[in-house]
C-alpha positions as CSV (number, residue, x, y, z in Angstrom):
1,X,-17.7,4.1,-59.2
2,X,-21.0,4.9,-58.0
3,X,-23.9,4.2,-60.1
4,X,-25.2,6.7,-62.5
5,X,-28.4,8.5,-62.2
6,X,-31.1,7.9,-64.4
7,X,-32.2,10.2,-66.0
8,X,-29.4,12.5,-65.1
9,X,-29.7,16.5,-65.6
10,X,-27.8,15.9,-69.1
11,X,-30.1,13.0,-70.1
12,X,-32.9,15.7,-69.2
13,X,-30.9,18.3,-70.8
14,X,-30.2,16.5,-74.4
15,X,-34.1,14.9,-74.5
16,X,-35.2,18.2,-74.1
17,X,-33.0,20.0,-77.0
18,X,-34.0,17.0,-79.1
19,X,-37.9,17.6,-78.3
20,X,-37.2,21.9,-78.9
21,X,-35.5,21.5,-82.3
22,X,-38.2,18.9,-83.8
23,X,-41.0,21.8,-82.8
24,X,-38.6,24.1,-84.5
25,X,-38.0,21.8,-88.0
26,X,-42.2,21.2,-87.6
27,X,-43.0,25.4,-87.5
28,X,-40.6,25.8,-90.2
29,X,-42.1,23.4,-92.3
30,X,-45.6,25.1,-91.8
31,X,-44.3,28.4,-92.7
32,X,-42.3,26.7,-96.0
33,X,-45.9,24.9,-97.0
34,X,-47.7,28.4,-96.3
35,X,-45.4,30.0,-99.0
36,X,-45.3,27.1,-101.4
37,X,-49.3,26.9,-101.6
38,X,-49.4,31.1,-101.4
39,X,-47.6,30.5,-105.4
40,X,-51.1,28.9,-106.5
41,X,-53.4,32.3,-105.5
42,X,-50.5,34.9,-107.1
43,X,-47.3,33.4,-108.6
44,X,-44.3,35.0,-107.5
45,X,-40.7,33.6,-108.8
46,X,-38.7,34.5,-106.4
47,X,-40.4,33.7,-103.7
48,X,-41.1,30.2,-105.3
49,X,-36.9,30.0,-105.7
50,X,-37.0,30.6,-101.7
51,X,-39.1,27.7,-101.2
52,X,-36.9,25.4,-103.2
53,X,-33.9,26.4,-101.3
54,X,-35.8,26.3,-98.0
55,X,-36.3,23.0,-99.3
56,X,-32.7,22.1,-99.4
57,X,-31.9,23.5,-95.7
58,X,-34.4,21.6,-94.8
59,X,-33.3,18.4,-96.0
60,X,-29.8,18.5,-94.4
61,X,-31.6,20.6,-91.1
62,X,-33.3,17.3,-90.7
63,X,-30.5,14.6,-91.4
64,X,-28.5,17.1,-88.1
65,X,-31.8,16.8,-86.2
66,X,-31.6,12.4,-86.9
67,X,-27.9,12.2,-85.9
68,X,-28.7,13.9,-82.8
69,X,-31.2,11.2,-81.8
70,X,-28.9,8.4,-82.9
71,X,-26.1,10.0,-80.9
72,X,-28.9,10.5,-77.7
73,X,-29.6,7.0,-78.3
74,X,-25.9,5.7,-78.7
75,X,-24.8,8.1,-75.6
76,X,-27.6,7.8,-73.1
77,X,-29.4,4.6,-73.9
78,X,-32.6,5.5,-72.7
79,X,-35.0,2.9,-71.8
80,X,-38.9,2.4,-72.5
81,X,-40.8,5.6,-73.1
82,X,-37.9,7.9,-73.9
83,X,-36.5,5.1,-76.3
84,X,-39.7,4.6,-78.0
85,X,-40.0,8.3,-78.6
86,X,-36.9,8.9,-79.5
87,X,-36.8,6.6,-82.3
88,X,-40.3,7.3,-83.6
89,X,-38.8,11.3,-84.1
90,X,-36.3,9.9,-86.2
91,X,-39.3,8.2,-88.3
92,X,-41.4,11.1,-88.1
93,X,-38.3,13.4,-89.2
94,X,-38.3,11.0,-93.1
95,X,-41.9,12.2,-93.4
96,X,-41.4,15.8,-92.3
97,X,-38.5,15.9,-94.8
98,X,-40.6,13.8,-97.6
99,X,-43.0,17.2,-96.7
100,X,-40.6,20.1,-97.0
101,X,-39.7,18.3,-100.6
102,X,-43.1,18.0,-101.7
103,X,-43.5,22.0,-100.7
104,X,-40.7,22.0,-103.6
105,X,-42.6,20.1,-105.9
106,X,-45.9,22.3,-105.2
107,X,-43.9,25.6,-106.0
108,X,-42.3,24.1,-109.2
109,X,-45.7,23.1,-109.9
110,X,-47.5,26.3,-110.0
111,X,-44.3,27.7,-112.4
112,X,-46.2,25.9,-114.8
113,X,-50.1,26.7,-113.8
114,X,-49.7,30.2,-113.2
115,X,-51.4,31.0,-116.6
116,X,-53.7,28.8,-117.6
117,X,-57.4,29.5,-117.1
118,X,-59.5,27.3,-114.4
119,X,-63.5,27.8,-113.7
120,X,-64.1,29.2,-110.3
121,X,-65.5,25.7,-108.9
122,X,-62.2,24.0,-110.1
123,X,-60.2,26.8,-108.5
124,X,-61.9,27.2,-105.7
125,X,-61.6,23.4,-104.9
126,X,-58.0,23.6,-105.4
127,X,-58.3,26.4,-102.3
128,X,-60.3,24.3,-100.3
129,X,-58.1,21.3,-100.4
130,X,-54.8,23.5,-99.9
131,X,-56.4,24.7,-97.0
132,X,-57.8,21.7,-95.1
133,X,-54.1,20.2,-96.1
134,X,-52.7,23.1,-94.0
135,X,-55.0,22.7,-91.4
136,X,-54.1,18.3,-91.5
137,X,-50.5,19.3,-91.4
138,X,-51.0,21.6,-88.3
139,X,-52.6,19.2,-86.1
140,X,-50.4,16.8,-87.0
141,X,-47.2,18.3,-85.8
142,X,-49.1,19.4,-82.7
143,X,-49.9,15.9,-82.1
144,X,-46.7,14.6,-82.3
145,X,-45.3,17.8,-80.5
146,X,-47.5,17.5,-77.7
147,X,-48.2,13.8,-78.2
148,X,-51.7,14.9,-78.3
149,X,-53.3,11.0,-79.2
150,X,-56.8,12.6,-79.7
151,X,-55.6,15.1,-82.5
152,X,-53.6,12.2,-84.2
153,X,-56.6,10.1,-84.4
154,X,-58.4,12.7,-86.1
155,X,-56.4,12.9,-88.6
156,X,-57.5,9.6,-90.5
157,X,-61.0,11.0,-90.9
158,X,-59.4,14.0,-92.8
159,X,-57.8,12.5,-94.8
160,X,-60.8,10.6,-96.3
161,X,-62.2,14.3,-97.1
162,X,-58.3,15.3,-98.7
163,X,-59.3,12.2,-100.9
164,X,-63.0,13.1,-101.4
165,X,-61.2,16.4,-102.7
166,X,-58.7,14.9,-104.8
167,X,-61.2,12.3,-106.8
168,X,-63.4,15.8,-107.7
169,X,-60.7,17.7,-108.6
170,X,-59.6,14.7,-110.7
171,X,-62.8,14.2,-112.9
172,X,-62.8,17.9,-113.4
173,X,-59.4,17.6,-114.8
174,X,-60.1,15.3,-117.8
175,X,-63.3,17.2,-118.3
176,X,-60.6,20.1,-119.0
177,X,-57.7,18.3,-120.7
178,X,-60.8,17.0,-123.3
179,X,-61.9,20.7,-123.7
180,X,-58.6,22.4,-123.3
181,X,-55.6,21.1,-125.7
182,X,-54.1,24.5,-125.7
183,X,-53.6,24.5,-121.9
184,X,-52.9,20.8,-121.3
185,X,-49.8,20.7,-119.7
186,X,-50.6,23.5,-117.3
187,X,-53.4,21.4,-116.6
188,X,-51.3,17.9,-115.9
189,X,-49.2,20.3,-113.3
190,X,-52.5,20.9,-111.7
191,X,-53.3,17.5,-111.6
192,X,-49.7,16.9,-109.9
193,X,-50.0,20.0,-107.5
194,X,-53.2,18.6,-105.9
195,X,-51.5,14.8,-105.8
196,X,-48.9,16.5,-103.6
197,X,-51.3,17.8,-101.3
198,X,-52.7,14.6,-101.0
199,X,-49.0,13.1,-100.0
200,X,-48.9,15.5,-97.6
201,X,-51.8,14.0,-96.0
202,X,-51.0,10.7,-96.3
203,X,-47.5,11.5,-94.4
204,X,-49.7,13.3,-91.6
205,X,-51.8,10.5,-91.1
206,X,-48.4,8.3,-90.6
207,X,-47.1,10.7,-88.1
208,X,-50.7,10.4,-86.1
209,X,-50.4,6.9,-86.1
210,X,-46.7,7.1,-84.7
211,X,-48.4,9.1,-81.9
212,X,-51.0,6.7,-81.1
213,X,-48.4,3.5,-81.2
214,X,-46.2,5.6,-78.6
215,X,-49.0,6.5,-76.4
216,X,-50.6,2.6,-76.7
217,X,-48.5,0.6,-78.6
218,X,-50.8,-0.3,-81.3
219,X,-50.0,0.6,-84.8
220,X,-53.8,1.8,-85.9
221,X,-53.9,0.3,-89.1
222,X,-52.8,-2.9,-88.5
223,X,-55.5,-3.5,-86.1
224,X,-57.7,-2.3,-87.7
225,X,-56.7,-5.0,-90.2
226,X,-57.2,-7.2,-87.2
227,X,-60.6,-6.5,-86.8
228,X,-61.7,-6.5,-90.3
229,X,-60.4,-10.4,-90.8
């Protein structure tokens, strides 16, 4: 039997689908945060029902999209590179997933926001931290996507201003829940909407540092660790 070509046009062919549907499950999941957050500037309910059952597809789109890496893995047993990045997609598929649930959480979220009644500065914060989310989430698909090691290392230093964000929004909060009995629980579920936005971020950040450890091997935080000590 003569011996088998490596990569053959099928292991080219399969790596390939696998790199085309994780772009796919990564756009989707930008267009299902974009609707999610869209609930917090006008509440619509059924387009906040179309998020959570987004949500589900998206949770079983990505266990198909793991299976056909495992298979890849199983079939073709690729070697260095292509093994390494094949098994850091199924890792970055559990956050992407963990994302399109949180999405879930955001619109169910705003259910319970939509009428209470924020200052301008607090709601305009809100904005601001939804947005610079988006833009985290964004460059850190395209990172992984185009495996893009500048973009991934980036995305640590935004998520120190997602934080920033976060701790204001937070103190504002108690001021309110002090002032504002009649409103409190709208208010908690604001609280929770902006915690999920910072999950996002932190599952961004994870995803840039799976880009970095592909491209050099070294896991950015534990280094870093390495230095400190």
């Amino acid at each position: 039997m003569p011996n088998k070509k490596y990569p053959s046009v099928v292991f080219k062919e399969r790596i390939k689908s696998i790199r085309l549907e994780l772009e796919n499950y990564c756009n989707e999941t930008v267009s299902l945060y974009k609707k999610a957050i869209s609930l917090f500037e006008k509440y619509d309910q059924k387009k906040a029902d179309e998020v959570v059952e987004k949500s589900k597809e998206m949770d079983i789109y990505g266990y198909e999209i793991e299976r056909s890496c495992i298979r890849f893995i199983a079939v073709e047993q690729p070697l260095a590179s292509d093994l390494l990045y094949v098994e850091s997609s199924i890792r970055v598929m559990s956050h992407i997933k963990r994302i399109a649930y949180l999405c879930r959480n955001i619109a169910e979220a705003c259910n319970e926001i939509k009428d209470i009644k924020i200052s301008e500065q607090l709601k305009s914060d809100v904005q601001f931290m939804i947005d610079y989310v988006q833009i985290m989430l964004t460059k850190g698909f395209s990172s992984f996507i185009n495996q893009d090691i500048s973009r991934a290392k980036e995305l640590a230093i935004d998520d120190d201003k997602v934080d920033d964000l976060f701790d204001s929004i937070l103190r504002q909060i108690t001021q309110l829940v002090a002032q504002k009995t009649d409103f409190a629980l709208g208010i908690i579920n604001l609280l929770f909407l902006t915690r999920y936005l910072e999950r996002i971020g932190d599952r961004v950040v994870q995803i840039g540092d799976r880009v970095v450890f592909i491209n050099t091997n070294r896991r950015p935080r534990i280094e870093q660790l390495k230095e400190e000590n």
